[in-house]
MDAnalysis code that builds the backbone (N, CA, C; Angstrom):
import MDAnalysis as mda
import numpy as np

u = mda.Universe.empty(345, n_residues=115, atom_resindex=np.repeat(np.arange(115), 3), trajectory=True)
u.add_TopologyAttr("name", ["N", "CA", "C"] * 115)
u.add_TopologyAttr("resid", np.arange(1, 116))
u.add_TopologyAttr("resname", ["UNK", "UNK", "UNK", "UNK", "UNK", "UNK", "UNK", "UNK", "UNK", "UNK", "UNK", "UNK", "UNK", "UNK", "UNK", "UNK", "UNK", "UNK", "UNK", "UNK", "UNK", "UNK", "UNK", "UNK", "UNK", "UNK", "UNK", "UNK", "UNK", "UNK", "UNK", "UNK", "UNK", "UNK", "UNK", "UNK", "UNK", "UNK", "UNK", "UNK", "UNK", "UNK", "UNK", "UNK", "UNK", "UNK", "UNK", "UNK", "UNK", "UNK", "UNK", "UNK", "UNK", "UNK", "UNK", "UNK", "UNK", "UNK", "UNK", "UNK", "UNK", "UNK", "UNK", "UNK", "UNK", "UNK", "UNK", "UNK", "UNK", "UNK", "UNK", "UNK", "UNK", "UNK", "UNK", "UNK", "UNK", "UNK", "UNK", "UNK", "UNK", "UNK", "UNK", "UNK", "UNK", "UNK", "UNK", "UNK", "UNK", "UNK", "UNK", "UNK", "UNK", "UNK", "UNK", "UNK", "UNK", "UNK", "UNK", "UNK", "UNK", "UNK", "UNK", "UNK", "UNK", "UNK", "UNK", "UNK", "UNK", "UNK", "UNK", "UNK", "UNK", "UNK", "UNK"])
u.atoms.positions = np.array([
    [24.205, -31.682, -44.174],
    [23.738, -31.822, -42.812],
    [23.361, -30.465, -42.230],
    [24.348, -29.221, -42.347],
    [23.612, -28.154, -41.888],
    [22.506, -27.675, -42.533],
    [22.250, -28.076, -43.813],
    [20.862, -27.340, -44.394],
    [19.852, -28.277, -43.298],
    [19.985, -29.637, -43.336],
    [18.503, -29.631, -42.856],
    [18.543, -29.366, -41.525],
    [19.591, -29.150, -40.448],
    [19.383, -28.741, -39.113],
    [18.830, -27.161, -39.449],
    [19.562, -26.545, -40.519],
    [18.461, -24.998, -40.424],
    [17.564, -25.153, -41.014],
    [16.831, -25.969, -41.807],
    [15.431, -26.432, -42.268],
    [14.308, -26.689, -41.140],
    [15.130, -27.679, -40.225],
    [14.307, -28.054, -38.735],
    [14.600, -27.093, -38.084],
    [15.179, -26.233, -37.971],
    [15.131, -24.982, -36.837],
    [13.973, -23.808, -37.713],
    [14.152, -23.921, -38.755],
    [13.161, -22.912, -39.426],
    [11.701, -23.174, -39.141],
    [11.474, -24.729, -39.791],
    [10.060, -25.105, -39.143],
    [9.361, -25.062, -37.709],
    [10.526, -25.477, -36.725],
    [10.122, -25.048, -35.664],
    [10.023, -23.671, -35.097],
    [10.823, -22.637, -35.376],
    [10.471, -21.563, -35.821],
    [8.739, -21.222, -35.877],
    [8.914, -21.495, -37.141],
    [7.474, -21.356, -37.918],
    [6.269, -22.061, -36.988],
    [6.224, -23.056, -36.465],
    [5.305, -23.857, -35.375],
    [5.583, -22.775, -34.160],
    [6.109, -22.491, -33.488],
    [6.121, -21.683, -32.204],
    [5.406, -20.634, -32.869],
    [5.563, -20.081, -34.021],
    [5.136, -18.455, -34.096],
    [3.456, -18.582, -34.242],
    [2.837, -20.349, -35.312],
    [2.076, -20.765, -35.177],
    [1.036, -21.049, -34.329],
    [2.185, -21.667, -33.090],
    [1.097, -21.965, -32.118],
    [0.314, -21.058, -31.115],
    [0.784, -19.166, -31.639],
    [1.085, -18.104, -30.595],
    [2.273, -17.938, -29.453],
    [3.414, -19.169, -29.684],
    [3.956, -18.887, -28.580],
    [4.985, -16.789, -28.698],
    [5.364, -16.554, -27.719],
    [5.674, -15.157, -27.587],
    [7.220, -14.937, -28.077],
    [7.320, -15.140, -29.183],
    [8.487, -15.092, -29.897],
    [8.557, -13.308, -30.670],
    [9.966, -13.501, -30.414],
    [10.317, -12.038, -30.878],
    [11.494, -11.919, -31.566],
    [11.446, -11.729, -32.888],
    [12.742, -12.106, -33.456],
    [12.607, -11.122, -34.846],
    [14.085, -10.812, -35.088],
    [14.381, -9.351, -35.661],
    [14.245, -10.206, -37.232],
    [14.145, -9.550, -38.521],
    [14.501, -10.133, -39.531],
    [15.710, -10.240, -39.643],
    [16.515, -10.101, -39.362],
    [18.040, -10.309, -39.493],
    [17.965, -12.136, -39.001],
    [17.456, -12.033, -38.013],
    [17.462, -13.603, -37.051],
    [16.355, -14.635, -38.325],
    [15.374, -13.917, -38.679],
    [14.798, -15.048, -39.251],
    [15.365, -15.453, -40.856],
    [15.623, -14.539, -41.143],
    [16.705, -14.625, -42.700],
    [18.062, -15.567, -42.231],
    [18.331, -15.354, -41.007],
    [19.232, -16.373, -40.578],
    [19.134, -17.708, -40.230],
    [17.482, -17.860, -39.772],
    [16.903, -19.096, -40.155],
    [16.317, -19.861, -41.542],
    [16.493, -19.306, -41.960],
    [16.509, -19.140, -43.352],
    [14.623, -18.899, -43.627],
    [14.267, -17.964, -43.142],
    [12.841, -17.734, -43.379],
    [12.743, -16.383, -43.853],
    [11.665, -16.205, -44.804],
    [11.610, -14.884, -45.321],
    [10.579, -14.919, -45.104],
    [9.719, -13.689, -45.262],
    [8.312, -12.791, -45.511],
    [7.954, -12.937, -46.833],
    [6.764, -13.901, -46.962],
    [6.345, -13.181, -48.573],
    [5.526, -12.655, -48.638],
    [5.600, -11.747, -49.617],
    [4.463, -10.391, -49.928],
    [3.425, -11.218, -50.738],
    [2.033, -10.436, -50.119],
    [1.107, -11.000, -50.369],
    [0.973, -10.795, -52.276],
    [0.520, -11.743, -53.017],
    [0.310, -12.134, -54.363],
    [-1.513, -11.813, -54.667],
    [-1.732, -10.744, -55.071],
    [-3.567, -10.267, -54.754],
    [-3.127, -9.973, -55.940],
    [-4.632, -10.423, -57.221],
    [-4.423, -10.225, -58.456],
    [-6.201, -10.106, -58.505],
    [-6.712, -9.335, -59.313],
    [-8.539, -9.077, -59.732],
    [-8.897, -10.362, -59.634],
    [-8.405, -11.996, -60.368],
    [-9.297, -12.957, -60.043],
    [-9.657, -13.127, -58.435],
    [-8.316, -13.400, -57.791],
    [-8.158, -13.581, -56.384],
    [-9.596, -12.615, -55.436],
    [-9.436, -10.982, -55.783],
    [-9.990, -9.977, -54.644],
    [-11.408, -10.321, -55.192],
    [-11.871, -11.039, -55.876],
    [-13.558, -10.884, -56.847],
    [-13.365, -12.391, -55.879],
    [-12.907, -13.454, -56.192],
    [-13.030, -14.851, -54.943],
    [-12.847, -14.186, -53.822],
    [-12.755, -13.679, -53.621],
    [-11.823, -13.547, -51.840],
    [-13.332, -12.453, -51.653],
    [-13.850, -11.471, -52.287],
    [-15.415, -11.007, -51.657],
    [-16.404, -11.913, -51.725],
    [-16.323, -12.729, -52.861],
    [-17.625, -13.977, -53.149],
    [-17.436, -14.393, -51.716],
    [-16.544, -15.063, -51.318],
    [-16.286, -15.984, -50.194],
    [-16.693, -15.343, -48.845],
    [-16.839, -13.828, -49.094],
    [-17.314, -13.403, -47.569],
    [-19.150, -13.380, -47.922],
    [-19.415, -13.197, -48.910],
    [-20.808, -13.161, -49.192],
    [-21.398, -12.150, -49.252],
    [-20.429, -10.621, -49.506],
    [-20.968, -9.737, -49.586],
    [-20.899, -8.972, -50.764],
    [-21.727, -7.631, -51.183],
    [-21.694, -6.754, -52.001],
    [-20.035, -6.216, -52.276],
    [-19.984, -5.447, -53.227],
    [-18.904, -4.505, -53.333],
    [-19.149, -3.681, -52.152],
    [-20.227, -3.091, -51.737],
    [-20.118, -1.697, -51.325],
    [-20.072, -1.890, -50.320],
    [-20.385, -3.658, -49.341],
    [-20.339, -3.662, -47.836],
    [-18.723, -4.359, -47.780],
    [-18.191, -4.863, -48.704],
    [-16.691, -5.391, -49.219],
    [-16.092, -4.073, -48.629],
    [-16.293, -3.219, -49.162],
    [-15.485, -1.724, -49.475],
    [-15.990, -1.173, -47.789],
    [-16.660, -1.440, -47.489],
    [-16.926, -0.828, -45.968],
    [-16.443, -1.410, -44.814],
    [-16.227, -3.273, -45.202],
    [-15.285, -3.433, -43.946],
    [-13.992, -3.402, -44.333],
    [-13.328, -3.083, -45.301],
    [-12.096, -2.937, -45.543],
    [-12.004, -1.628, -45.315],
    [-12.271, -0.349, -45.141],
    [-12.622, 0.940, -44.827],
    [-12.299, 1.458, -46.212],
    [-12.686, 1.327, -47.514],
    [-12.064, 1.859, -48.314],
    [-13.352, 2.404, -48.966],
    [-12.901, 2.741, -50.760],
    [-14.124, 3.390, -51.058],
    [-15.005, 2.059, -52.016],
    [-15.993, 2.318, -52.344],
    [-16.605, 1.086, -53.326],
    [-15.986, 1.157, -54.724],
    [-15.710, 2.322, -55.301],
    [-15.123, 2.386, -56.650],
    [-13.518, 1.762, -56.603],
    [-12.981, 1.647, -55.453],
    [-11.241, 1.225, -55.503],
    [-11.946, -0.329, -55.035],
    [-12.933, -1.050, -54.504],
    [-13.394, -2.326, -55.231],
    [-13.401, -2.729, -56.795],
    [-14.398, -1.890, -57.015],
    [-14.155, -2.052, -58.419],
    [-13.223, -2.368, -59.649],
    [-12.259, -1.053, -59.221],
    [-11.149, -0.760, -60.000],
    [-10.059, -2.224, -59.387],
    [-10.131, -2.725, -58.297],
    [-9.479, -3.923, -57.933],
    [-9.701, -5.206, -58.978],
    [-11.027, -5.475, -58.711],
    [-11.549, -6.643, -59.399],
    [-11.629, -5.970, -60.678],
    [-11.082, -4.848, -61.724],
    [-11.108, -4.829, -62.952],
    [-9.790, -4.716, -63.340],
    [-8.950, -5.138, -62.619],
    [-7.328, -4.744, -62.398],
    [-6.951, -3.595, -63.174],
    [-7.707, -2.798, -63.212],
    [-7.702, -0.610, -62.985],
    [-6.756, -0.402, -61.933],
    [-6.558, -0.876, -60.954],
    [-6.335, -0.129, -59.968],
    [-5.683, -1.710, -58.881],
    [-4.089, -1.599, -58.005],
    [-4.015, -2.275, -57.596],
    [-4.616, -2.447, -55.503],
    [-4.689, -2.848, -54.988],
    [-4.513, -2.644, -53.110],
    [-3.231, -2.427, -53.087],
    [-2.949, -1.525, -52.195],
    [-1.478, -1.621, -51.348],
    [-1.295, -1.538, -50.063],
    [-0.075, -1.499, -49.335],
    [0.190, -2.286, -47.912],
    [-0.566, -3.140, -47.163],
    [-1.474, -2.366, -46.154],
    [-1.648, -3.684, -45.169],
    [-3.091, -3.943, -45.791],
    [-3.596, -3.100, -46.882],
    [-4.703, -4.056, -47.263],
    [-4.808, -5.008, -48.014],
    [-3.623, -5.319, -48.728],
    [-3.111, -6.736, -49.631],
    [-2.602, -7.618, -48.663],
    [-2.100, -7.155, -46.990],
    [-2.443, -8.531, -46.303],
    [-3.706, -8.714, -45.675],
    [-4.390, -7.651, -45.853],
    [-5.843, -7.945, -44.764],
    [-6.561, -8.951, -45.857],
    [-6.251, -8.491, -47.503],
    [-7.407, -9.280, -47.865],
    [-6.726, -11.078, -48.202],
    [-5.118, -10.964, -47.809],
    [-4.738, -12.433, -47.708],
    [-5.293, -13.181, -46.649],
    [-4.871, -12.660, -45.804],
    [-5.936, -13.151, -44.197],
    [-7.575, -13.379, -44.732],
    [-8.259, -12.478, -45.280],
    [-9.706, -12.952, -45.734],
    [-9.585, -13.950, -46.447],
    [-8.495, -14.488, -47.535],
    [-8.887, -15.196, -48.476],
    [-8.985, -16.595, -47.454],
    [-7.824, -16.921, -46.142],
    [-7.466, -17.591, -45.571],
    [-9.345, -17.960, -44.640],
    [-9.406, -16.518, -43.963],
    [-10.856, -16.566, -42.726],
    [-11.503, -15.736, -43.129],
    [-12.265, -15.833, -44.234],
    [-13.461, -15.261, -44.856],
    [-14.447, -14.454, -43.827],
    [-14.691, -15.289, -42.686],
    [-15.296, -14.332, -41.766],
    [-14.647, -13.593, -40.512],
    [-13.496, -12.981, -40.981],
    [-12.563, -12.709, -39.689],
    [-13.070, -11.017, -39.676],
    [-13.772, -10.210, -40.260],
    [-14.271, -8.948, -39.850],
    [-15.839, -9.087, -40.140],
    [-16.557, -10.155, -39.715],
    [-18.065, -10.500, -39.353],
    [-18.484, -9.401, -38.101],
    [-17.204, -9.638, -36.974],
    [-17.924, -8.515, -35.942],
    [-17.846, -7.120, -36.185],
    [-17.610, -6.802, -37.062],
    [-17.534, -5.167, -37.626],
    [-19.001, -4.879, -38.205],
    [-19.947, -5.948, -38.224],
    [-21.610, -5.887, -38.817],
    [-22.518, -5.868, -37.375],
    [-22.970, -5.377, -37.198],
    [-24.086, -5.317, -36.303],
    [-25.275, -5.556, -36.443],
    [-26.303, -6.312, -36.043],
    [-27.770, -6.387, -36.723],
    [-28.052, -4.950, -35.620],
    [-29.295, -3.973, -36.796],
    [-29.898, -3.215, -36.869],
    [-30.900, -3.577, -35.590],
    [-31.044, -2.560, -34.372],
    [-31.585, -2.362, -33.424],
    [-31.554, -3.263, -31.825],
    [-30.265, -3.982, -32.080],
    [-29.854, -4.552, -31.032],
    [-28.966, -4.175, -30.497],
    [-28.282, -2.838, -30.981],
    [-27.344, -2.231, -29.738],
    [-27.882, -1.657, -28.523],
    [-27.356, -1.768, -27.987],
    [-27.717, -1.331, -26.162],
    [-27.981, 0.525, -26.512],
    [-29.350, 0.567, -25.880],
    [-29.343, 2.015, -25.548],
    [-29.065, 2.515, -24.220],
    [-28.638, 4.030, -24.821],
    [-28.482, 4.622, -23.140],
    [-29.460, 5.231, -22.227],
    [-29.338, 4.692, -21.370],
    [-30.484, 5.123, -20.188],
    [-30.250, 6.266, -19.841],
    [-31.029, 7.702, -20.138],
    [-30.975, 8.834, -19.481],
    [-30.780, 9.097, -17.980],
])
């Protein structure tokens, strides 16, 4: 009986943090809900799907991730692994493929400045 009351407190948990509500809770508290963090799982098949899916080159891949085009490469040839927050940025991409679209600008529609 107590596992599934901390099962249903975990999920709901997980739904509030879901829905944006303004929850603030230490890992100590969520390990006590019995919820952990998992580290993102990014392997060369995954980061080669996960650029197909945005529709771009290596070298514009490598530009909104701010990195270089050759540590693309070396990714998708598993040479070389991502680490910290760019093995979750590119989990989040695999999730919203177009979630750094506004980081592209079409060419000659930015606002100029009026002298």
């Amino acid at each position: 009986m107590r596992n599934r009351i901390k099962k249903a407190i975990s999920e709901s948990v997980l739904d509030m943090v879901g829905a944006g509500f303004g929850t603030s809770f230490t890992a100590r508290e969520l390990r006590e809900l019995g919820i952990k963090m998992l580290p993102p799982r990014i392997d060369p098949h995954r980061i080669r799907t996960i650029r197909r899916k945005t529709r771009v080159s290596q070298t514009v891949f490598a530009n909104l991730l701010n990195v270089s085009p050759s540590s693309i490469r070396q990714w998708e040839q598993g040479k070389r692994r991502p680490t910290g927050s760019t093995k979750v940025l590119l989990d989040v991409l695999e999730k919203e493929p177009h979630v750094l679209d506004y980081r592209m600008e079409p060419l000659g529609l930015h606002k100029r400045k009026v002298a």
